[in-house]
MARMAR-261026 format. One record per residue (C-alpha): residue number from 1; x, y, z. Coordinates in nm, 3 decimals, always signed. Layout:
<sites>
SITE    i        u        v        w
SITE  NUM        X        Y        Z
...
</sites>
This chain:
<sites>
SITE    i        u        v        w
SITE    1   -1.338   -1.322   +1.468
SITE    2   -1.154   -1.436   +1.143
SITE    3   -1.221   -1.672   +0.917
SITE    4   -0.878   -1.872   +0.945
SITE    5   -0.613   -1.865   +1.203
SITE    6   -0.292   -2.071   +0.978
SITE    7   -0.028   -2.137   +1.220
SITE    8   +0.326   -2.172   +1.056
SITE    9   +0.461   -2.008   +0.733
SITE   10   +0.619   -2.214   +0.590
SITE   11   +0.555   -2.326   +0.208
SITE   12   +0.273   -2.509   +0.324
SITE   13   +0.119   -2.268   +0.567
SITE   14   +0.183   -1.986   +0.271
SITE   15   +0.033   -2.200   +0.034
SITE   16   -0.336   -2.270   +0.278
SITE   17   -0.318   -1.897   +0.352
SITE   18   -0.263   -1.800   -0.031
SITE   19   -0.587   -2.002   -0.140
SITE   20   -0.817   -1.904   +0.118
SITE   21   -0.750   -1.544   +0.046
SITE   22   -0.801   -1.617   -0.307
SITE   23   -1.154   -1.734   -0.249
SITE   24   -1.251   -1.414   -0.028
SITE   25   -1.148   -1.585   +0.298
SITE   26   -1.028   -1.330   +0.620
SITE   27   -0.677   -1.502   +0.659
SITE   28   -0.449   -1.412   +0.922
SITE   29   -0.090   -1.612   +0.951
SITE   30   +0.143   -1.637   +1.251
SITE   31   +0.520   -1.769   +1.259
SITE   32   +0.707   -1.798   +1.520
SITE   33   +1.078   -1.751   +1.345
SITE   34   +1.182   -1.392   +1.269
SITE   35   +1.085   -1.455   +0.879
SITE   36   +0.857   -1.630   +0.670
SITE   37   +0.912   -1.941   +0.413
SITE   38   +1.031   -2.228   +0.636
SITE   39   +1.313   -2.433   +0.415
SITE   40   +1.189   -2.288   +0.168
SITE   41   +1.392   -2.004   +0.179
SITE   42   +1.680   -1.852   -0.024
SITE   43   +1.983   -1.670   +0.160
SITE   44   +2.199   -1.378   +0.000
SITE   45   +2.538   -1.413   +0.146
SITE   46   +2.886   -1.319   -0.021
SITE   47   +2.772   -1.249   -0.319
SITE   48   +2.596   -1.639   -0.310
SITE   49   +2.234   -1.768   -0.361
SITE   50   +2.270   -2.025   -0.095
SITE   51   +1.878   -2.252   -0.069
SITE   52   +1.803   -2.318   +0.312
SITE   53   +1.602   -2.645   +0.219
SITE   54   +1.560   -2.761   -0.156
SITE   55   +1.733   -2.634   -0.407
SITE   56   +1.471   -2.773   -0.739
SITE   57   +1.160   -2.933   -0.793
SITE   58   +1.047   -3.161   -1.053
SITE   59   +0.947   -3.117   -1.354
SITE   60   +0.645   -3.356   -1.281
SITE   61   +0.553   -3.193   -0.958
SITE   62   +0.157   -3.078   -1.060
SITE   63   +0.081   -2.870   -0.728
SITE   64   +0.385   -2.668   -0.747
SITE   65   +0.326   -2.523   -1.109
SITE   66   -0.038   -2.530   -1.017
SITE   67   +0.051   -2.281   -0.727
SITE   68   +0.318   -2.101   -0.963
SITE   69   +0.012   -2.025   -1.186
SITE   70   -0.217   -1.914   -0.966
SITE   71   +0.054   -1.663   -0.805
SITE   72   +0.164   -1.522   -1.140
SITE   73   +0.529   -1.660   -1.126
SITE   74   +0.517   -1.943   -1.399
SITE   75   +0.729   -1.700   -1.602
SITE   76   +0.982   -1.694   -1.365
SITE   77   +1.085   -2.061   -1.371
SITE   78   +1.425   -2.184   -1.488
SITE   79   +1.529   -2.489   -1.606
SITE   80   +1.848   -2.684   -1.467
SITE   81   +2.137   -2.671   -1.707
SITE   82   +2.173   -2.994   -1.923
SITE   83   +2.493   -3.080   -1.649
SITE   84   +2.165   -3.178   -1.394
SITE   85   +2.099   -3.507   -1.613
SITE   86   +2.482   -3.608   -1.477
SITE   87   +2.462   -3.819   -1.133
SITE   88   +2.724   -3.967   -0.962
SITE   89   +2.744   -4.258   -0.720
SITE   90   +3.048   -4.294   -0.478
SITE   91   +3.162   -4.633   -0.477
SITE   92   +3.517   -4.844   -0.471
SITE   93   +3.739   -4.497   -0.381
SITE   94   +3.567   -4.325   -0.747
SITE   95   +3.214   -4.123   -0.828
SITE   96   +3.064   -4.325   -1.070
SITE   97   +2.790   -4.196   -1.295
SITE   98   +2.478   -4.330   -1.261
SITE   99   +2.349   -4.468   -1.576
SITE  100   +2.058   -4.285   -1.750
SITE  101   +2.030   -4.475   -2.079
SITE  102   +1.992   -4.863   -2.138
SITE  103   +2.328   -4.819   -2.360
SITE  104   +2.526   -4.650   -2.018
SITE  105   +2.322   -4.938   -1.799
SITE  106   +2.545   -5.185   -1.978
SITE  107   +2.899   -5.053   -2.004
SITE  108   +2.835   -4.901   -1.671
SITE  109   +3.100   -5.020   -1.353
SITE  110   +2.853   -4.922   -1.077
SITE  111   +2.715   -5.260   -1.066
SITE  112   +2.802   -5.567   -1.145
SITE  113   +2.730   -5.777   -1.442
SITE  114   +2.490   -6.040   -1.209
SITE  115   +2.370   -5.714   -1.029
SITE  116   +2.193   -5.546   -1.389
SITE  117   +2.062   -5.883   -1.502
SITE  118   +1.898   -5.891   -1.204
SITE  119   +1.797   -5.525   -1.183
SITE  120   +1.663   -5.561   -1.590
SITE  121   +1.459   -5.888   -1.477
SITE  122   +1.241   -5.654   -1.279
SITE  123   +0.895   -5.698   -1.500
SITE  124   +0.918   -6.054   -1.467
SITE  125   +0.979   -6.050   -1.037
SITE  126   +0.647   -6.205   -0.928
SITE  127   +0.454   -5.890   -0.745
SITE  128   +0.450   -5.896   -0.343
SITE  129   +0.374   -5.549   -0.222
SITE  130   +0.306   -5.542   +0.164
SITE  131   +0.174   -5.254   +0.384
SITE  132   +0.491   -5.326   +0.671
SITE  133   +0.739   -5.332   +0.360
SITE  134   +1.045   -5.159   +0.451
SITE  135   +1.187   -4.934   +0.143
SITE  136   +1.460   -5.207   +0.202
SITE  137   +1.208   -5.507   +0.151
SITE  138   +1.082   -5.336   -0.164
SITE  139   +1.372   -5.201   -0.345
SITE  140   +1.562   -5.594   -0.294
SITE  141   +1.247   -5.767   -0.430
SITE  142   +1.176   -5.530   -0.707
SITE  143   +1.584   -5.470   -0.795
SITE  144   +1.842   -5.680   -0.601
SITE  145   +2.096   -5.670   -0.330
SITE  146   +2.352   -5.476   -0.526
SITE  147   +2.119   -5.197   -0.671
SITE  148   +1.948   -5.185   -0.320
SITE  149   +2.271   -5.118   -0.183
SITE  150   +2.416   -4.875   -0.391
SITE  151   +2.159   -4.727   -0.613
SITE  152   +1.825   -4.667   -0.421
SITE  153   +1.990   -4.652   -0.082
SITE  154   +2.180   -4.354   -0.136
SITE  155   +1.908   -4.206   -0.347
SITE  156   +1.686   -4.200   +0.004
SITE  157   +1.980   -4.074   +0.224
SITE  158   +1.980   -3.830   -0.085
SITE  159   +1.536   -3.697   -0.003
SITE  160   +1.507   -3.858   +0.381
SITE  161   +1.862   -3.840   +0.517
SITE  162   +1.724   -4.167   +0.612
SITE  163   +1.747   -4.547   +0.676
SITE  164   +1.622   -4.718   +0.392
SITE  165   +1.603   -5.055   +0.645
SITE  166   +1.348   -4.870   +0.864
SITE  167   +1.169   -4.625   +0.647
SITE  168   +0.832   -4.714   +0.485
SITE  169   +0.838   -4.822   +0.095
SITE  170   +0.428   -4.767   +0.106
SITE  171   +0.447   -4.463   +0.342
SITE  172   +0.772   -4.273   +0.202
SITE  173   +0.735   -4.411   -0.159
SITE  174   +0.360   -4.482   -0.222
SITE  175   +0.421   -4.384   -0.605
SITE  176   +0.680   -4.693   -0.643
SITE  177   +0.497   -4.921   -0.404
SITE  178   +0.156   -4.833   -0.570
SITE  179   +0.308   -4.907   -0.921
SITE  180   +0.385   -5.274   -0.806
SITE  181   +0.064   -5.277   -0.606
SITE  182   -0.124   -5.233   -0.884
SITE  183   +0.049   -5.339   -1.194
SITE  184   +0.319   -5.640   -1.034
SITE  185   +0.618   -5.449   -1.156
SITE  186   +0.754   -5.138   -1.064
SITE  187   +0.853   -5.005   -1.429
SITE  188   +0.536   -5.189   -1.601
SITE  189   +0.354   -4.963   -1.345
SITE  190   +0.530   -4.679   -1.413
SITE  191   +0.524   -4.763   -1.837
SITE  192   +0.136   -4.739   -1.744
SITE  193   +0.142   -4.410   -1.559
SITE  194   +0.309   -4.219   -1.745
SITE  195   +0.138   -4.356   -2.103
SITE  196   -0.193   -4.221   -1.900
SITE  197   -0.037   -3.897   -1.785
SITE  198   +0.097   -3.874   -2.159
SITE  199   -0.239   -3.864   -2.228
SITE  200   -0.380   -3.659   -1.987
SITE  201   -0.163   -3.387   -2.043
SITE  202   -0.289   -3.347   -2.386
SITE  203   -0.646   -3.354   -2.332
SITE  204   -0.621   -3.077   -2.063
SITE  205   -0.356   -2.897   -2.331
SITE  206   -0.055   -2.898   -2.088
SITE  207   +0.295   -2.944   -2.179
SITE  208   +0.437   -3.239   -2.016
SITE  209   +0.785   -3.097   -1.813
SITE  210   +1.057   -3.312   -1.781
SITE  211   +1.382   -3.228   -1.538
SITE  212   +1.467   -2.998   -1.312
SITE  213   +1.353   -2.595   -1.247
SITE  214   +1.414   -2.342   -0.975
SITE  215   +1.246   -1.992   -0.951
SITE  216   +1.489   -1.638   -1.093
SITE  217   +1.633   -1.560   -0.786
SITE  218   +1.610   -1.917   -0.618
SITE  219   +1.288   -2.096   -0.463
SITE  220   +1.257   -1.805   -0.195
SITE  221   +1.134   -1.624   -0.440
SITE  222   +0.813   -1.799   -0.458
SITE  223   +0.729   -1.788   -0.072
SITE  224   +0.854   -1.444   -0.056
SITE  225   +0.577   -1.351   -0.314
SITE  226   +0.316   -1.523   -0.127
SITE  227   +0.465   -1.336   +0.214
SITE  228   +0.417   -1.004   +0.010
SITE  229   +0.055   -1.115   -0.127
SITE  230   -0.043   -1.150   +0.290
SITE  231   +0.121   -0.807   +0.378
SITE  232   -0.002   -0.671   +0.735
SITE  233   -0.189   -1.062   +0.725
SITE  234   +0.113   -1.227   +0.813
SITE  235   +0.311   -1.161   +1.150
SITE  236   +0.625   -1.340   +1.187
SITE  237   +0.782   -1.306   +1.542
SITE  238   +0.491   -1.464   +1.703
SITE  239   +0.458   -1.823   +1.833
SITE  240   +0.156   -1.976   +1.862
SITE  241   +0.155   -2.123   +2.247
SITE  242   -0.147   -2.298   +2.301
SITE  243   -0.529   -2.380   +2.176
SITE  244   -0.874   -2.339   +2.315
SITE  245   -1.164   -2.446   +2.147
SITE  246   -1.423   -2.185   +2.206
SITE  247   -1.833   -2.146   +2.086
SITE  248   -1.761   -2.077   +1.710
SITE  249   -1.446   -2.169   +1.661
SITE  250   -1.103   -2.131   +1.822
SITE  251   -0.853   -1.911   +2.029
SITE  252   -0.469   -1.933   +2.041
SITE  253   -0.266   -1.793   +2.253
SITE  254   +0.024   -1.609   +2.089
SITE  255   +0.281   -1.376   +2.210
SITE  256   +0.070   -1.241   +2.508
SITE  257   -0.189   -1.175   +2.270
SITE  258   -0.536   -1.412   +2.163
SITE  259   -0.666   -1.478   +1.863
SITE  260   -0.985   -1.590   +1.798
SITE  261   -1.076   -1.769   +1.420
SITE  262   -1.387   -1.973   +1.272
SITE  263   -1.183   -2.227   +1.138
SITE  264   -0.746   -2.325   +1.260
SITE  265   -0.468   -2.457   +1.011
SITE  266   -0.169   -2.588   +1.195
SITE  267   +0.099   -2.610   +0.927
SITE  268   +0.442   -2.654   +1.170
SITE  269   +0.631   -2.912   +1.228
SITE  270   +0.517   -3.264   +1.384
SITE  271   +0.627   -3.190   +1.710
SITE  272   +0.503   -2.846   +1.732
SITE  273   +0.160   -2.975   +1.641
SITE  274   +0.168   -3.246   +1.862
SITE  275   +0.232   -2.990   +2.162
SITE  276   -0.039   -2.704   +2.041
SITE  277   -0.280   -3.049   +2.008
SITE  278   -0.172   -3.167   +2.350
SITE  279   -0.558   -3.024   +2.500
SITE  280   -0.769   -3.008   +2.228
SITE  281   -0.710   -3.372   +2.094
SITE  282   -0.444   -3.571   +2.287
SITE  283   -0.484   -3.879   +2.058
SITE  284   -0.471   -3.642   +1.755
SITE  285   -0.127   -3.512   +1.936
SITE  286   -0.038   -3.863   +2.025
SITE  287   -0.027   -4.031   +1.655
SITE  288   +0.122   -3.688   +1.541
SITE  289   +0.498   -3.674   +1.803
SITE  290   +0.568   -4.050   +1.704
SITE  291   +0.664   -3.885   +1.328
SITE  292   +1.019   -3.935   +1.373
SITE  293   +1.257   -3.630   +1.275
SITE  294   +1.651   -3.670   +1.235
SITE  295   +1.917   -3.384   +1.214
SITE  296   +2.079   -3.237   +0.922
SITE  297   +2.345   -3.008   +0.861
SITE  298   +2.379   -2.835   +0.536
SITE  299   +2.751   -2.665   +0.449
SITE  300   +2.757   -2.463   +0.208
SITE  301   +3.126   -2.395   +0.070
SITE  302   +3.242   -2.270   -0.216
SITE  303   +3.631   -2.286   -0.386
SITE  304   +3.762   -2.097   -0.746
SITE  305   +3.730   -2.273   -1.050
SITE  306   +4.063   -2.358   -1.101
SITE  307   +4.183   -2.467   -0.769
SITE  308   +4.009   -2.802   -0.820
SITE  309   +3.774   -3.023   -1.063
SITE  310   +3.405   -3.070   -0.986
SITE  311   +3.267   -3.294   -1.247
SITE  312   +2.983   -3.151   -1.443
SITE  313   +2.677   -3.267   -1.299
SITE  314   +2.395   -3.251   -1.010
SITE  315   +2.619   -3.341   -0.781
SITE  316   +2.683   -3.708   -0.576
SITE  317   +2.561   -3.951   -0.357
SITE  318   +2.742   -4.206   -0.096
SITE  319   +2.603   -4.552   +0.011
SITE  320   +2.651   -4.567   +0.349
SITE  321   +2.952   -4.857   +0.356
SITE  322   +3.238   -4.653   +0.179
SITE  323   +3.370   -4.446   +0.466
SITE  324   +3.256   -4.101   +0.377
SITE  325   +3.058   -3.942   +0.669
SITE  326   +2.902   -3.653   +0.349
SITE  327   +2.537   -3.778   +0.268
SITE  328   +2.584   -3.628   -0.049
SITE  329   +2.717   -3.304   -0.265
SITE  330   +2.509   -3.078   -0.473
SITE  331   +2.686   -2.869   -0.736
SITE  332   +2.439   -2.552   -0.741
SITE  333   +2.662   -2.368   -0.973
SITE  334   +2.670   -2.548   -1.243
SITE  335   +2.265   -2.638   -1.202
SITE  336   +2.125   -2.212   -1.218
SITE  337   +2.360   -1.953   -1.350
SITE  338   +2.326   -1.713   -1.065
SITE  339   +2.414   -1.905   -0.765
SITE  340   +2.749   -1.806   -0.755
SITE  341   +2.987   -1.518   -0.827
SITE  342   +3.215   -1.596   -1.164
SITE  343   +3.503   -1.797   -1.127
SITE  344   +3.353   -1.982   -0.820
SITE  345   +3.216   -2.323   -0.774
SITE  346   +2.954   -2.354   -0.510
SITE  347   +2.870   -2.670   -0.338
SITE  348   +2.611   -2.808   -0.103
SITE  349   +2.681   -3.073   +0.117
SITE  350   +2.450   -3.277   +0.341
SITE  351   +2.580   -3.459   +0.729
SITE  352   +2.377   -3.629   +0.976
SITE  353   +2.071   -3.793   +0.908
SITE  354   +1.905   -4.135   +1.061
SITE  355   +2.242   -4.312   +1.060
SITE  356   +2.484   -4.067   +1.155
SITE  357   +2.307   -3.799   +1.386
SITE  358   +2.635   -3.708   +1.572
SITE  359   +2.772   -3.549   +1.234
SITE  360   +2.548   -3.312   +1.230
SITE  361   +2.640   -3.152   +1.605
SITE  362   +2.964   -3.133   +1.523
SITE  363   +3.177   -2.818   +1.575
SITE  364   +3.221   -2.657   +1.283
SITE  365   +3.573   -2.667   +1.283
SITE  366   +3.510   -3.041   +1.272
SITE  367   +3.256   -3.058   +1.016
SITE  368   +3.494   -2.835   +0.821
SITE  369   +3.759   -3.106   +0.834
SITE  370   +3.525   -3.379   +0.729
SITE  371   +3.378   -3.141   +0.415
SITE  372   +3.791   -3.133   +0.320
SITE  373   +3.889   -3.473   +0.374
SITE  374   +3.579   -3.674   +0.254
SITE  375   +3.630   -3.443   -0.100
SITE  376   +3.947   -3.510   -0.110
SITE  377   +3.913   -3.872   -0.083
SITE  378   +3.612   -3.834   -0.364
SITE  379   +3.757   -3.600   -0.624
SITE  380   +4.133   -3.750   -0.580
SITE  381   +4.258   -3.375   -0.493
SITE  382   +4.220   -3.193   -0.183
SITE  383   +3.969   -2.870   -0.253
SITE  384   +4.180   -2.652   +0.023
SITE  385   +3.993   -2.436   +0.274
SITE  386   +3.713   -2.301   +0.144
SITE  387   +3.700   -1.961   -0.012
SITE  388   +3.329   -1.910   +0.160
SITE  389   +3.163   -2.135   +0.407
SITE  390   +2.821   -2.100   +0.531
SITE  391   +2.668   -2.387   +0.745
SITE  392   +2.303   -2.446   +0.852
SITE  393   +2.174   -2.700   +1.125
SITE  394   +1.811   -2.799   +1.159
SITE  395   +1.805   -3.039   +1.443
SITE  396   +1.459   -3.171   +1.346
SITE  397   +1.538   -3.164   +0.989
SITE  398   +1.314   -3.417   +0.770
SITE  399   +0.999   -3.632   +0.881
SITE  400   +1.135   -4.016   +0.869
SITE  401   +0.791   -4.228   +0.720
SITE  402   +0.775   -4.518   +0.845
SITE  403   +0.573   -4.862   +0.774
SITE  404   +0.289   -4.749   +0.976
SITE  405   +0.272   -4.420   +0.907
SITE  406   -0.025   -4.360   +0.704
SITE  407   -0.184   -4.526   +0.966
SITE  408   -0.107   -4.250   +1.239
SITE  409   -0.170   -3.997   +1.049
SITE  410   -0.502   -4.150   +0.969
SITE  411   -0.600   -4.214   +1.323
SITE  412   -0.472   -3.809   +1.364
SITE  413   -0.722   -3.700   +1.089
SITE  414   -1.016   -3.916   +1.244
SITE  415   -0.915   -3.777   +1.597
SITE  416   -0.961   -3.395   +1.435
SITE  417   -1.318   -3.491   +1.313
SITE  418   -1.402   -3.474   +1.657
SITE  419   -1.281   -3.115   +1.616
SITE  420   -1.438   -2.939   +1.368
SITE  421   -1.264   -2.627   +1.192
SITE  422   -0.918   -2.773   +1.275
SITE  423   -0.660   -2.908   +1.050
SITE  424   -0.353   -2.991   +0.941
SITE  425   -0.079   -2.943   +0.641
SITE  426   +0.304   -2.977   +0.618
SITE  427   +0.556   -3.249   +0.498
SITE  428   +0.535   -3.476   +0.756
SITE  429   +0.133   -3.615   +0.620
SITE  430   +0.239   -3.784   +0.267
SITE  431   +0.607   -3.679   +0.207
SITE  432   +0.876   -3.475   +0.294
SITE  433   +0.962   -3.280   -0.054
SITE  434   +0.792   -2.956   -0.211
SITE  435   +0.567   -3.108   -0.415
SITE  436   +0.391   -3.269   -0.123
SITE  437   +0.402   -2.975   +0.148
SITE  438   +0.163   -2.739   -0.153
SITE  439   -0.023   -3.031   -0.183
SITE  440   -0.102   -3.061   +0.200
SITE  441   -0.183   -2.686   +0.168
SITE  442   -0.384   -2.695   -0.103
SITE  443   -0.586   -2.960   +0.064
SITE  444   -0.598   -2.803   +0.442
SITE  445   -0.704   -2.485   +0.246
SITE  446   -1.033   -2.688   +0.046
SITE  447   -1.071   -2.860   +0.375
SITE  448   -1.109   -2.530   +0.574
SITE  449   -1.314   -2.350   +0.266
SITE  450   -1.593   -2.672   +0.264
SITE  451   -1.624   -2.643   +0.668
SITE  452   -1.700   -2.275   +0.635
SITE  453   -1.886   -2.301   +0.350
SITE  454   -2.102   -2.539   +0.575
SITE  455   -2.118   -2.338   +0.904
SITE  456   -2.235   -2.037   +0.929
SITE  457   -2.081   -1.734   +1.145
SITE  458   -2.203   -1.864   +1.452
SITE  459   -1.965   -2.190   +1.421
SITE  460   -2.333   -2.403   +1.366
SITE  461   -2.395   -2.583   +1.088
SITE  462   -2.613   -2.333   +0.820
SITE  463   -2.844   -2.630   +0.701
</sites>
């Protein structure tokens, strides 16, 4: 019997797995899909880097370069050209950049003159966090109609693909709801936390990071380190099917085979879980399949540099009332030097999501036409066909958080107690980008490491 069964490889599967092994632990991981690394994952095609899922992280995101560290690939981060601090917003038939200075704030035509008075008024709106606020409820009381609209509601279709009238602001943005929670404003809040960071930093002799990195190679290279650091301990190719709890621990049923483990990770997606729960905790598996999930597709498409002008930046986002069906665009090429072949310009573009789910079934044919004419009608110039086009569906893309959510996934977590040795990690617990999914596998992995630290081989408690 093992010490860990960790069902799913994805980042935060890899990431459980990676730490237990570190501290001694007999790890064995199982995925279902024919590789490792989830959406985390980066695809050689054409002579392209294409990312599957995210294509950076933050700057600020503390588990990440904590795992980085620990595997020995700090070194191998890259920082995002200085083109990444140029954002667009597509508004009125133009891409407008967002402003990123109080100077470009002014002058800027993305809002309106009543719209920033209102928006720069925001330390002196009277606090009213609630736990049912909608990300729409907060972002109108903290900033305004106008900068609800057009600012932070394309910034969520932008992370969730979502709804910003029916996602959670405490459950998808507990940072931003927390800072108003706890300070009455959102920027006096975040002033606060990032004077205290400021200073934590320094004690602990960190550098403080600001913008945007990938990995040499793209972000697959970091779970296809961790992959190589399991070896003959990870077997992709083989779907976990269902769960017995068993004296000591558990035994899943995978690919005509059983394995038996001391202690079970499931790190899949919400639905997946649910189902593998189904027996062994059906309220667990209950508060777990109400996550919503909507459908994404990603196209990946790519024309030569001087057929048409990109502007130089990250890339743009679309509020959801100006007639595009395209989420958003990222401009990879211009963000990491290797993405593309010379002379190219490579693009990323996002359909579907929580208000448009149809987009992203379409036949590619169609979803070609929309990529052409929603460009077009955005850079003033039609792009042409494509020179490459590579397009990726996930119908259960990204977890949708809503008001209640931290709820169900607490009553999931008290369910589990009643299962000891079991737990959980992936994007769906806290939040849906990087950052979070390592931190949900750092914490299933000191989760698992206390309860066999406390249990001896026999399953029984050693005191």
């Amino acid at each position: 019997m093992i010490d860990t069964l960790v069902v799913g490889a994805g980042i935060a599967g890899l990431t459980t797995a990676f730490e237990l092994t570190r501290g001694g632990r007999k790890v064995l991981v199982i995925e279902q899909q024919e590789r490792s690394g989830g959406n985390v994952y980066t695809l050689s095609h054409q002579d392209y880097r294409l990312e599957s899922g995210p294509h950076s992280f933050m700057g600020s995101a503390e588990n990440l370069w904590k795992l980085l560290d620990a595997a020995g690939l700090e070194g191998e981060a890259v920082a995002a050209s200085p083109a990444a601090e140029n954002r667009y917003i597509y508004r009125n038939g133009r891409l407008m950049a967002l402003p990123m200075s109080a100077g470009r704030f002014l002058t800027s035509p993305l809002l309106s003159f009543g719209a920033k008075m209102r928006l720069a008024m925001e330390p002196f709106v009277r606090g009213g966090a609630r736990e049912d606020d909608t990300a729409w409820d907060f972002f109108v009381r903290r900033f305004g109609v106008e900068a609800a609209s057009y600012i932070m509601s394309p910034f969520i279709s932008g992370i969730y693909a979502g709804d910003i009238r029916t996602l959670g602001a405490r459950a998808a943005f507990p940072k931003f709801w927390g800072f108003e929670k706890e300070s009455g404003s959102m920027i006096r809040g975040a002033m606060r936390y990032m004077k205290a960071k400021r200073r934590r930093y320094k004690a602990e002799g960190k550098p403080l990071r600001k913008g945007l990195f990938s990995l040499k190679g793209g972000l697959g290279t970091l779970t296809g380190h961790l992959s190589s650091r399991l070896g003959q301990h990870l077997r992709t190719s083989c779907a976990a099917t269902s769960i017995r709890v068993i004296p000591g621990g558990f035994q899943v049923a995978a690919q005509g085979e059983t394995i038996q483990a001391r202690s079970l990770v499931l790190a899949v997606p919400p639905q997946k879980a649910a189902a593998l729960l189904a027996d062994v905790s059906p309220a667990a598996a209950q508060a777990i399949s109400s996550v919503p999930m909507v459908p994404v597709a990603l196209v990946h498409w790519s024309v030569s540099t001087g057929r048409v002008t990109m502007p130089s930046g990250f890339g743009f986002l679309v509020p959801r009332d100006q007639g595009l069906n395209v989420l958003g665009t990222l401009f990879p090429s211009q963000l990491f030097g290797d993405r593309a072949p010379e002379g190219q310009q490579l693009m990323a573009s996002y359909y579907g999501g929580a208000l448009s789910p149809e987009v992203a079934q379409l036949p590619d044919d169609r979803l070609l036409a929309l990529v052409r004419e929603d460009h077009r009608r955005v850079l003033g110039e039609d792009p042409g066909v494509p020179d490459m086009v590579k397009i990726l569906r996930y119908t259960h893309a990204i977890p949708q958080l809503v008001p209640d959510h931290p709820e169900r996934m607490a009553d999931a977590r008290r369910a589990l107690e009643r299962v000891p040795g079991l737990f959980l990690a992936g994007n769906y617990l806290s939040g849906v980008g990087i950052e979070q999914a390592v931190e949900s596998g750092f914490d299933a992995a000191g989760g698992t490491s206390r309860f066999l630290e406390e249990h001896g081989s026999n399953g029984k408690r050693s005191d």
